[in-house]
Chimera marker file (.cmm) of the C-alpha trace (Angstrom):
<marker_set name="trace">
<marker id="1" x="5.673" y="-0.463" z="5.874" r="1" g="1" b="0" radius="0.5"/>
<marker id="2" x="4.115" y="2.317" z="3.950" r="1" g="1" b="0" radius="0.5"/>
<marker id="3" x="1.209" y="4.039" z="4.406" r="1" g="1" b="0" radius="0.5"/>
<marker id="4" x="-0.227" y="4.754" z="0.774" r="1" g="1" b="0" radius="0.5"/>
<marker id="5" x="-3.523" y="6.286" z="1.972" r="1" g="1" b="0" radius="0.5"/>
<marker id="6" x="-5.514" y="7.027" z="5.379" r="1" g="1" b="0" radius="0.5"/>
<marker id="7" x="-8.477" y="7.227" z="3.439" r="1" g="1" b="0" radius="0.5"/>
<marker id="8" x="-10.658" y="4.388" z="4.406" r="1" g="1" b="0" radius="0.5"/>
<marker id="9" x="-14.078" y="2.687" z="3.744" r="1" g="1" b="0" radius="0.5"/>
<marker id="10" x="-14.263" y="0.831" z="6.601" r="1" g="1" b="0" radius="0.5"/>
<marker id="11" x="-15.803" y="1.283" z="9.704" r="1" g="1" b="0" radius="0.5"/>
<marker id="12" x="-14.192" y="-0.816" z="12.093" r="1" g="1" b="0" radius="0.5"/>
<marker id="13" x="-15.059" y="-0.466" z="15.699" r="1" g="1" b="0" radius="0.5"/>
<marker id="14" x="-11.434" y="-1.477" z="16.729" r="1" g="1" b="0" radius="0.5"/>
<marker id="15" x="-10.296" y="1.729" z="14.113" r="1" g="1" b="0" radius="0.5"/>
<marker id="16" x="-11.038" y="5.737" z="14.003" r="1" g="1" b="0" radius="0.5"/>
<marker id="17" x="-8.978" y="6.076" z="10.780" r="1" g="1" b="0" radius="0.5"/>
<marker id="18" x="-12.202" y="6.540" z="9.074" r="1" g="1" b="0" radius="0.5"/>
<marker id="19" x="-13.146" y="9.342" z="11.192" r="1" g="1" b="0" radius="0.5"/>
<marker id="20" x="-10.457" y="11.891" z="10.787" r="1" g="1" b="0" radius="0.5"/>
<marker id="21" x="-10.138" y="14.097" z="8.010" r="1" g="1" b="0" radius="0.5"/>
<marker id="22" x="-6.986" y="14.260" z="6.001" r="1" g="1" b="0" radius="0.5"/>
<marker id="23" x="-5.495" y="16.808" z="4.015" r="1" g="1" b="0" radius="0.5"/>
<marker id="24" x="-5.340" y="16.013" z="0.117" r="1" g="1" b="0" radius="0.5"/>
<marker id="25" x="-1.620" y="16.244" z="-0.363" r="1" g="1" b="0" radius="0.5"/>
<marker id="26" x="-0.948" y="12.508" z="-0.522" r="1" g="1" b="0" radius="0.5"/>
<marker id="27" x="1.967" y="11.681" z="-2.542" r="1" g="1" b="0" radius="0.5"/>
<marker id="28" x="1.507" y="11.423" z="-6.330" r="1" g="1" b="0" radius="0.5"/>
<marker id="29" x="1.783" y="7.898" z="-8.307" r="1" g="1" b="0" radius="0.5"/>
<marker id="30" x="5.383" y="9.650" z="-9.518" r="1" g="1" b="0" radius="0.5"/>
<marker id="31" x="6.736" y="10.380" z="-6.094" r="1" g="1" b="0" radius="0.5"/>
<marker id="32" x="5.456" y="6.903" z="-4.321" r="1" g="1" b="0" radius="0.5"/>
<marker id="33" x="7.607" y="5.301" z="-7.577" r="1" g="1" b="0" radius="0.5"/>
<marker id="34" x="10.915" y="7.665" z="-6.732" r="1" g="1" b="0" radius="0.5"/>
<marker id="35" x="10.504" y="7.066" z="-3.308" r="1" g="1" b="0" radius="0.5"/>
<marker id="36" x="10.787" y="3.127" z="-3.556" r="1" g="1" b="0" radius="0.5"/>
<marker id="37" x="13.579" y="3.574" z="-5.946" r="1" g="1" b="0" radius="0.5"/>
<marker id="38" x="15.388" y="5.959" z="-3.682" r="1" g="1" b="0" radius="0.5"/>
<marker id="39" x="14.920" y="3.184" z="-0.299" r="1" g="1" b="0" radius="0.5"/>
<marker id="40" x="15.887" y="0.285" z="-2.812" r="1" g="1" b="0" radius="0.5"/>
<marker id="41" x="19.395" y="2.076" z="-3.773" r="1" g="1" b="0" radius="0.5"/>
<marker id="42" x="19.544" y="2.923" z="-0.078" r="1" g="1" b="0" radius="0.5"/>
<marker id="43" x="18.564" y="-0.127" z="1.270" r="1" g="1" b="0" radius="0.5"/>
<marker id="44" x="19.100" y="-2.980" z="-1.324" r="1" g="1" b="0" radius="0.5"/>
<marker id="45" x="15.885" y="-5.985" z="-1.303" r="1" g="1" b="0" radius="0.5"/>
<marker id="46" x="13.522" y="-5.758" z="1.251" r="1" g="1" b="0" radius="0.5"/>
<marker id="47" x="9.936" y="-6.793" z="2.117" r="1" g="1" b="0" radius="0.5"/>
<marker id="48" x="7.952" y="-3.544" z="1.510" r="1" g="1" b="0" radius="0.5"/>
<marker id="49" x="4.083" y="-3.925" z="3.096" r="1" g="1" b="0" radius="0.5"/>
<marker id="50" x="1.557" y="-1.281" z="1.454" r="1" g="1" b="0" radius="0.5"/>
<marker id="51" x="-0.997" y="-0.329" z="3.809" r="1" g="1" b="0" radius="0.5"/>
<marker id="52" x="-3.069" y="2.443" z="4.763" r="1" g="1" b="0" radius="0.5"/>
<marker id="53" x="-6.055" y="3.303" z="5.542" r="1" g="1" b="0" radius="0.5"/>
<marker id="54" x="-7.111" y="0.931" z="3.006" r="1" g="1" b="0" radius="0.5"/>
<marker id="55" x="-4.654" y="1.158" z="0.641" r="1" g="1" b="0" radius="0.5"/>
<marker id="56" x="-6.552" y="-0.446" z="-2.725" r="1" g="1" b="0" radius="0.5"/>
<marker id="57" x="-8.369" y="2.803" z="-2.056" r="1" g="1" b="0" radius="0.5"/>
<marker id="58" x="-5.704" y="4.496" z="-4.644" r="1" g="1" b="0" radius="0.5"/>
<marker id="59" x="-6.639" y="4.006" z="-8.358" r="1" g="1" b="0" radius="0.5"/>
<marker id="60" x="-2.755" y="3.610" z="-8.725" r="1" g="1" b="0" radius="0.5"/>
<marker id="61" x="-1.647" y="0.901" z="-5.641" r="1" g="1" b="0" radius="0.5"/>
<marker id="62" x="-1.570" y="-1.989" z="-8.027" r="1" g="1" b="0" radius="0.5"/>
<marker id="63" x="0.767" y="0.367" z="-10.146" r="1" g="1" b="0" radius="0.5"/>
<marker id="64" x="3.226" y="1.200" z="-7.167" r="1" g="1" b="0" radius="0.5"/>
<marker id="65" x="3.165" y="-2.602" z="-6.311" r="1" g="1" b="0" radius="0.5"/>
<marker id="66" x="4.065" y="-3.813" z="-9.502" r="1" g="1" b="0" radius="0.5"/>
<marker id="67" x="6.709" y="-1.055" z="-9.761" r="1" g="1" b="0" radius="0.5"/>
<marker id="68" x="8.415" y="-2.137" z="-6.261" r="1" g="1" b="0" radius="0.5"/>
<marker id="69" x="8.440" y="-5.710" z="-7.110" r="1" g="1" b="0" radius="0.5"/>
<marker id="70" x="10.312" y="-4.357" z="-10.243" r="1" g="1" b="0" radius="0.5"/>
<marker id="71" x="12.565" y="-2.938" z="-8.293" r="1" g="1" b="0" radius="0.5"/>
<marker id="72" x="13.275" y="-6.813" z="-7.097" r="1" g="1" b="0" radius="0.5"/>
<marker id="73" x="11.461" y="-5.646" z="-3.665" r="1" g="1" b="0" radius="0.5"/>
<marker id="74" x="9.067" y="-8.353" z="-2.218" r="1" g="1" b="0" radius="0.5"/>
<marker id="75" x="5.292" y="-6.713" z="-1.544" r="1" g="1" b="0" radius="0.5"/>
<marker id="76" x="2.744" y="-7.447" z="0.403" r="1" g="1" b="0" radius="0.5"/>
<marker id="77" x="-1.052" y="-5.540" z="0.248" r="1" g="1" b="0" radius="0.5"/>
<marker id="78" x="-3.110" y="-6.990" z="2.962" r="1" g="1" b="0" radius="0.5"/>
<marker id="79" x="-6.598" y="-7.292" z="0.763" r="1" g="1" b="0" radius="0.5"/>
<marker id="80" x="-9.170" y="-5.276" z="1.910" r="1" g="1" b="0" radius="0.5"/>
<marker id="81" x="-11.687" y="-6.780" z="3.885" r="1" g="1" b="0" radius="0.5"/>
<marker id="82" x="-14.556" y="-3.777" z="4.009" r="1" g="1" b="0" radius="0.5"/>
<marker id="83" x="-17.868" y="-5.246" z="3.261" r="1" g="1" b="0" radius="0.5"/>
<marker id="84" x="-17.121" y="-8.165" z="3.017" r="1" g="1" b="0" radius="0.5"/>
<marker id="85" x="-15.882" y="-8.094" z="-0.694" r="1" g="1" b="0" radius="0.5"/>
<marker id="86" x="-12.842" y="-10.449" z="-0.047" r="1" g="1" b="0" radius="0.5"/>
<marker id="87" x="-11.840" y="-13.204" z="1.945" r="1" g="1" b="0" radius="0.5"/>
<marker id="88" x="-10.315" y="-11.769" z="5.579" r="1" g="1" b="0" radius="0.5"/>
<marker id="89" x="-6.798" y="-12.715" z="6.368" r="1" g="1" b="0" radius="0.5"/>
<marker id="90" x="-5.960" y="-13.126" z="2.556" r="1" g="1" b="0" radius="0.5"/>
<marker id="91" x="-3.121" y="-11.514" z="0.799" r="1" g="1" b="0" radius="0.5"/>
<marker id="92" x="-1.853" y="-10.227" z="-2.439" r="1" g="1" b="0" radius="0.5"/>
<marker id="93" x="1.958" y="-11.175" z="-3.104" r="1" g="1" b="0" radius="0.5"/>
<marker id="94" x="3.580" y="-9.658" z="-5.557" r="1" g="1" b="0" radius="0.5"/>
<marker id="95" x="7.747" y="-10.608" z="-5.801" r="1" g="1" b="0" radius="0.5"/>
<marker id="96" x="9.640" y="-9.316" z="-8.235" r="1" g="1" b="0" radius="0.5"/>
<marker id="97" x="13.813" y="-11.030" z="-9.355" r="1" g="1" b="0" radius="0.5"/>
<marker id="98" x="15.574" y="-10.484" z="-5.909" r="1" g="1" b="0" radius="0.5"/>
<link id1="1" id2="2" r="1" g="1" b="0" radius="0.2"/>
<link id1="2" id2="3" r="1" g="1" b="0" radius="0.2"/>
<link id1="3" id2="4" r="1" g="1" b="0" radius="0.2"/>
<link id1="4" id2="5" r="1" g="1" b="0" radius="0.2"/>
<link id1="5" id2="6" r="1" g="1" b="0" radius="0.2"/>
<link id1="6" id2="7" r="1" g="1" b="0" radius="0.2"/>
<link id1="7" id2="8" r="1" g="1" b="0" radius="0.2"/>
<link id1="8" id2="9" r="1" g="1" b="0" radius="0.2"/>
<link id1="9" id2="10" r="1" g="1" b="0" radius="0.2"/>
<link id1="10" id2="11" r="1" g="1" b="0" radius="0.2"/>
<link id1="11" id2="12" r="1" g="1" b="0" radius="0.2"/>
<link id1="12" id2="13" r="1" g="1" b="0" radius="0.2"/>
<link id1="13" id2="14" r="1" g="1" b="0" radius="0.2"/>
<link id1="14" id2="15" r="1" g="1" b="0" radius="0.2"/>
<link id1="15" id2="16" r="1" g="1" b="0" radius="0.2"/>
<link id1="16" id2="17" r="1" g="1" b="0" radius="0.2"/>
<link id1="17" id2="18" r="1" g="1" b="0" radius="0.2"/>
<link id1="18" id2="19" r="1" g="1" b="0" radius="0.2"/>
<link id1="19" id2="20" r="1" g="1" b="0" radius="0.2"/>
<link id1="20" id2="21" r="1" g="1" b="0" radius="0.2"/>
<link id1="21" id2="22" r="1" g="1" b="0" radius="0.2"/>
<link id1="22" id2="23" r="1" g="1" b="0" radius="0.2"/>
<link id1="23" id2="24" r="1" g="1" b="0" radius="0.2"/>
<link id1="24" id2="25" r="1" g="1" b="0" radius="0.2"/>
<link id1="25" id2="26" r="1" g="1" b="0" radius="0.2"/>
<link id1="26" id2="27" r="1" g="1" b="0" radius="0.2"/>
<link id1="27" id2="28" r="1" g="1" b="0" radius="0.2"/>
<link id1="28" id2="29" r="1" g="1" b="0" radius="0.2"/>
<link id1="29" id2="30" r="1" g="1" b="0" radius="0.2"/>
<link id1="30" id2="31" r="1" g="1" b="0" radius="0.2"/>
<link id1="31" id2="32" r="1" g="1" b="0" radius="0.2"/>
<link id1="32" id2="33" r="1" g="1" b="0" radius="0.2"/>
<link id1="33" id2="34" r="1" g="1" b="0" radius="0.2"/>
<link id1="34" id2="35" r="1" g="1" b="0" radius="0.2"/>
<link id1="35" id2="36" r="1" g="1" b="0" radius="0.2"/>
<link id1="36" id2="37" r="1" g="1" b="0" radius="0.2"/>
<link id1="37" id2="38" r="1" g="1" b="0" radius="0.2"/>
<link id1="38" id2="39" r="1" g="1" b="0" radius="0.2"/>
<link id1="39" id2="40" r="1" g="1" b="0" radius="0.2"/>
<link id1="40" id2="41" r="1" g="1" b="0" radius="0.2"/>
<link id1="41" id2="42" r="1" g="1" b="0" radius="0.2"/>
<link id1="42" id2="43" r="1" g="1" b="0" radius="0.2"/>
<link id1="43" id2="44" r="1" g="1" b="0" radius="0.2"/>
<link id1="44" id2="45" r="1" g="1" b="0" radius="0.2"/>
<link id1="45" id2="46" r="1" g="1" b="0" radius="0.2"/>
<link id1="46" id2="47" r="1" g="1" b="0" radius="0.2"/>
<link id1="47" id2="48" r="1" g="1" b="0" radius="0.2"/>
<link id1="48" id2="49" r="1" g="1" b="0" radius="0.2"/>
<link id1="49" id2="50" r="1" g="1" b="0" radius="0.2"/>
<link id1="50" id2="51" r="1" g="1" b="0" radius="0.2"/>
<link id1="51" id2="52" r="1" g="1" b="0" radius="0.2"/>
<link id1="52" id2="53" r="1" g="1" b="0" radius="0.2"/>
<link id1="53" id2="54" r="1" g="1" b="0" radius="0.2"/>
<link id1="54" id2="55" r="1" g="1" b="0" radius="0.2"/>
<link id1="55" id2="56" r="1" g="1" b="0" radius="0.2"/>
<link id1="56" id2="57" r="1" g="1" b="0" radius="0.2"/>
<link id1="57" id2="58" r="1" g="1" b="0" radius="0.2"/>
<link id1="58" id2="59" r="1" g="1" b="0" radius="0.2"/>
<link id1="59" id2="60" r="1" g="1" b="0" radius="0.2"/>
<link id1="60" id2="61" r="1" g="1" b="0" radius="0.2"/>
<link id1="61" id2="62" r="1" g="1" b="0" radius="0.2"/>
<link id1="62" id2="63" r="1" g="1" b="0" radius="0.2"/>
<link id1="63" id2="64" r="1" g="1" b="0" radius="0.2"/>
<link id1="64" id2="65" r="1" g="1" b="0" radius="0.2"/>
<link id1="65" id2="66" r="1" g="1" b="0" radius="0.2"/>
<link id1="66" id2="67" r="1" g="1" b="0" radius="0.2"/>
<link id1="67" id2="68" r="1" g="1" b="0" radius="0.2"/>
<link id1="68" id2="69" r="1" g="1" b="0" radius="0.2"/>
<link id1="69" id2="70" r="1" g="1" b="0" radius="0.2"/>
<link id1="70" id2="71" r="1" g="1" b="0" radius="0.2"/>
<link id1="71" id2="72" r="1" g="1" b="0" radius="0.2"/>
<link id1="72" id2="73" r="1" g="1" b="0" radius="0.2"/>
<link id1="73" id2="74" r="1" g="1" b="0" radius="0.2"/>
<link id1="74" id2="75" r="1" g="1" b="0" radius="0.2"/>
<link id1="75" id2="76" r="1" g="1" b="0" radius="0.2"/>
<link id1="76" id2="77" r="1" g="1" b="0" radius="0.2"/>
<link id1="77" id2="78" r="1" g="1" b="0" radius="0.2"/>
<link id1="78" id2="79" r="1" g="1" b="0" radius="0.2"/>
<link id1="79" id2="80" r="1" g="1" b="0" radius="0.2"/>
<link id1="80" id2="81" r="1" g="1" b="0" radius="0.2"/>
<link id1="81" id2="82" r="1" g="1" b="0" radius="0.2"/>
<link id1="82" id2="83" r="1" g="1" b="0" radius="0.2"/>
<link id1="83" id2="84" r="1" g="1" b="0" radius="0.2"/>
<link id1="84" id2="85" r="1" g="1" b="0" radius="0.2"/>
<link id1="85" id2="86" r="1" g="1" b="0" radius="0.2"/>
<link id1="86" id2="87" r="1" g="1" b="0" radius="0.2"/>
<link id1="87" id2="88" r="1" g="1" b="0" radius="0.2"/>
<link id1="88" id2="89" r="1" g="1" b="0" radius="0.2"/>
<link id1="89" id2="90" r="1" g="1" b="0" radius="0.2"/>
<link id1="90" id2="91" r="1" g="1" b="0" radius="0.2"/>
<link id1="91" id2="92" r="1" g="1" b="0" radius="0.2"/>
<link id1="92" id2="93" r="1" g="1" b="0" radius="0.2"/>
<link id1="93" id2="94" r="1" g="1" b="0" radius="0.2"/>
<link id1="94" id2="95" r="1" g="1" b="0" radius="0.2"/>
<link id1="95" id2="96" r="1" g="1" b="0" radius="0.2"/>
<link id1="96" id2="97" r="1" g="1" b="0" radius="0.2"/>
<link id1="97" id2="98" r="1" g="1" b="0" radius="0.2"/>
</marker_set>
């Protein structure tokens, strides 16, 4: 499991993620991409689960999915469910050649 963000726009009463403050020194698109690289050649295929915070927070967590499953990792991002802008208990699979 990775934690891409804490950043979140939801205000869940079962969460206080939303109410801390974080620094701004999250990795950058470059180092998320070298980091899955480096735990693939470490640890072969595995399921990788990108959360956060709400992780579709990033501009670039699409990119970093679609790199993993590159990488022949299997990835799961839980969709967000803030608002009520998607369906709750849906998810996004993206599997690249194992």
């Amino acid at each position: 499991m990775h934690k891409l963000t804490l950043y979140c726009n939801s205000r869940c009463v079962h969460c206080d993620i939303w109410k801390k403050e974080y620094p701004d020194d999250e990795l950058t698109t470059m180092e998320v991409k070298c980091l899955y690289e480096q735990l693939r050649s470490w640890l072969g295929p595995y399921n990788l689960v990108i959360t956060g915070g709400e992780a579709l927070m990033r501009t670039d967590a699409i990119e970093v999915a679609v790199h993993a499953a590159q990488l022949g990792l299997i990835v799961d991002i839980p969709f967000p469910i803030a608002e009520g802008e998607q369906l709750p208990g849906e998810w996004v699979q993206f599997q690249g050649p194992a």
